[in-house]
C-alpha positions in Angstrom: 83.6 -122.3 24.8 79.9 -122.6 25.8 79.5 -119.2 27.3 80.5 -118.0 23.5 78.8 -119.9 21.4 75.5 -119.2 23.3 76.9 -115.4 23.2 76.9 -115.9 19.5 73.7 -117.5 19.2 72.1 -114.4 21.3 72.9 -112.2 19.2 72.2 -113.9 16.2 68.6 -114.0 17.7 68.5 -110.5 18.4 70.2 -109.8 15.2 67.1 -111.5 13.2 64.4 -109.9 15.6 65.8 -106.1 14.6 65.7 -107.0 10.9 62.2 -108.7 11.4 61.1 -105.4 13.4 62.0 -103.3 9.9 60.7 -105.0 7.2 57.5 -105.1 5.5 55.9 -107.8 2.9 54.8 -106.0 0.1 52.3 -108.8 -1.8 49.0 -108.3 -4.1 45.8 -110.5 -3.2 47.1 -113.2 -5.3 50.6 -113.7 -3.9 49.2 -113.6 -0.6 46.6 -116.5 -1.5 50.0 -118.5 -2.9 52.2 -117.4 0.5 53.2 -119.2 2.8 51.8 -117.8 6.2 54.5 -119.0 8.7 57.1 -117.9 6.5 55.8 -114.7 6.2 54.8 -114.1 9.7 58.5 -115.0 10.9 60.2 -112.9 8.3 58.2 -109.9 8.5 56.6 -107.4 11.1 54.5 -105.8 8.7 52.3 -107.0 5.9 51.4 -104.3 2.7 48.7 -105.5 0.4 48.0 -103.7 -2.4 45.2 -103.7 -4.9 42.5 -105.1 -2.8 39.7 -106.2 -3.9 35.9 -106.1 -2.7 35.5 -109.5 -2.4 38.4 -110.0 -0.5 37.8 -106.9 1.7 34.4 -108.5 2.6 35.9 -111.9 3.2 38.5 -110.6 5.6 35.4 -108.1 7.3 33.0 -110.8 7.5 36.2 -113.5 9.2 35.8 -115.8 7.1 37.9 -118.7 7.8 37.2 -120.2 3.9 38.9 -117.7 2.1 42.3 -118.3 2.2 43.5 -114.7 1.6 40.9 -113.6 4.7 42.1 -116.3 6.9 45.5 -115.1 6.3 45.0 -111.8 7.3 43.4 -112.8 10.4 46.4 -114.6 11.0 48.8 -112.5 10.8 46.9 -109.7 12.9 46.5 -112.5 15.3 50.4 -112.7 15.5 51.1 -109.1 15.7 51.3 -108.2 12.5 50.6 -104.7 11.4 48.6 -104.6 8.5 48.1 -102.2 5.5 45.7 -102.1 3.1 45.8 -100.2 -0.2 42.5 -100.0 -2.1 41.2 -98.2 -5.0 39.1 -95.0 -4.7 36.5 -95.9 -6.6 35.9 -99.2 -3.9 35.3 -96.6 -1.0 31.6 -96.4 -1.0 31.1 -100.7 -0.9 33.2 -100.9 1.9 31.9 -102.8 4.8 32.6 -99.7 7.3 31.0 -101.4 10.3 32.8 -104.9 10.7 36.3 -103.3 8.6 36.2 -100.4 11.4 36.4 -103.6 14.4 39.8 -104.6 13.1 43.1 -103.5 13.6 44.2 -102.7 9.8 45.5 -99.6 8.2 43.5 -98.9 4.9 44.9 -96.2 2.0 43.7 -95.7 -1.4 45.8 -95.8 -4.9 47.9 -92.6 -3.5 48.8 -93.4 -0.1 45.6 -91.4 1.5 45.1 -92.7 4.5 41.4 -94.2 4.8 39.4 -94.0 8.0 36.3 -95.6 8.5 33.5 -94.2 10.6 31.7 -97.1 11.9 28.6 -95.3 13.9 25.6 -93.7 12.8 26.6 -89.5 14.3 29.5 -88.1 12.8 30.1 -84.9 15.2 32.8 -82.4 15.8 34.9 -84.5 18.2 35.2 -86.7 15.5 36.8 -85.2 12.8 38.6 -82.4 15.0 41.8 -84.3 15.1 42.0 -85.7 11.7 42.7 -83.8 8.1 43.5 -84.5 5.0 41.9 -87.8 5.2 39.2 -90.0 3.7 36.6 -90.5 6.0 34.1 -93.2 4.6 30.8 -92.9 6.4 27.9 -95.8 6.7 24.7 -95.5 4.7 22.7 -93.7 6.9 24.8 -91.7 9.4 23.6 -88.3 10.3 26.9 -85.5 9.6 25.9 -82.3 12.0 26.8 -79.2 10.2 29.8 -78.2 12.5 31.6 -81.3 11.4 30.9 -80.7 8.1 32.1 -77.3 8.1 35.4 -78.7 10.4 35.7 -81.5 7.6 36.1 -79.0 4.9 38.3 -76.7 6.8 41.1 -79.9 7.3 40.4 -80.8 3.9 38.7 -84.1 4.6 36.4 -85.9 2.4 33.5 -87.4 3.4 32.2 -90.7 1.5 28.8 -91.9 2.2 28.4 -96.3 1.8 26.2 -96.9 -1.0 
């Protein structure tokens, strides 16, 4: 009687991890500020936000534990959880590209672009040769040689300098 009830509870165990390992939280900035975080992190192996805001984006860049949507965030990646981030277009030049481009998050804009951020001040060939049709969202002052400009155009990525 032992051996199946503990059969029973095994695969009740691996029954929840395989439905944990599919699903995704999809929440907005405000109903992850309202969330509860263990919940969340047991449910799901992926977190979606949508609609991110600049402050928020720079709370969660700069680690700030006081922000409850940024501690959050660093929460869950601290548990494992992959993490998307869908912005706004228009946000793209504010980004903080250098501490955003440390963590482990997947940012997209409004239409499921996906975002990458180019943290260092060269952008060469070897950098954009393996991505296209992408966002790439440059710092301030980072020097673009004109091969990867010309290899950016060809795949039909678009660069976007920080303001």
């Amino acid at each position: 009687m032992n051996g199946e009830i503990l059969q029973r509870i095994i695969e009740e165990v691996i029954s929840r991890l395989q439905r944990r390992a599919e699903s995704t939280a999809t929440l907005s900035i405000s109903q992850l500020r309202e969330a509860d975080s263990r919940a969340l992190f047991c449910q799901y192996a992926a977190l979606h936000i949508v609609q991110a805001d600049l402050p928020s984006l720079t709370y969660i860049a700069e680690q700030d534990v006081d922000d409850p949507v940024a501690k959050k965030v660093h929460d869950a990646l601290a548990s494992g959880i992959c993490l998307q981030i869908s912005l706004h277009h228009r946000l793209l030049p504010s980004l903080p590209v250098k501490k955003l481009a440390r963590l482990p998050i997947r940012l997209v804009d409004e239409r499921g672009q996906t975002i990458c951020l180019h943290p260092t001040t060269l952008l060469s060939y070897a950098d954009v040769a393996l991505l296209a049709g992408q966002l790439l969202v440059l710092r301030r002052r980072c020097v673009v040689t004109a091969l990867a400009r010309e290899a950016a155009s060809a795949r039909n990525i678009q660069l976007i300098k920080q303001e």
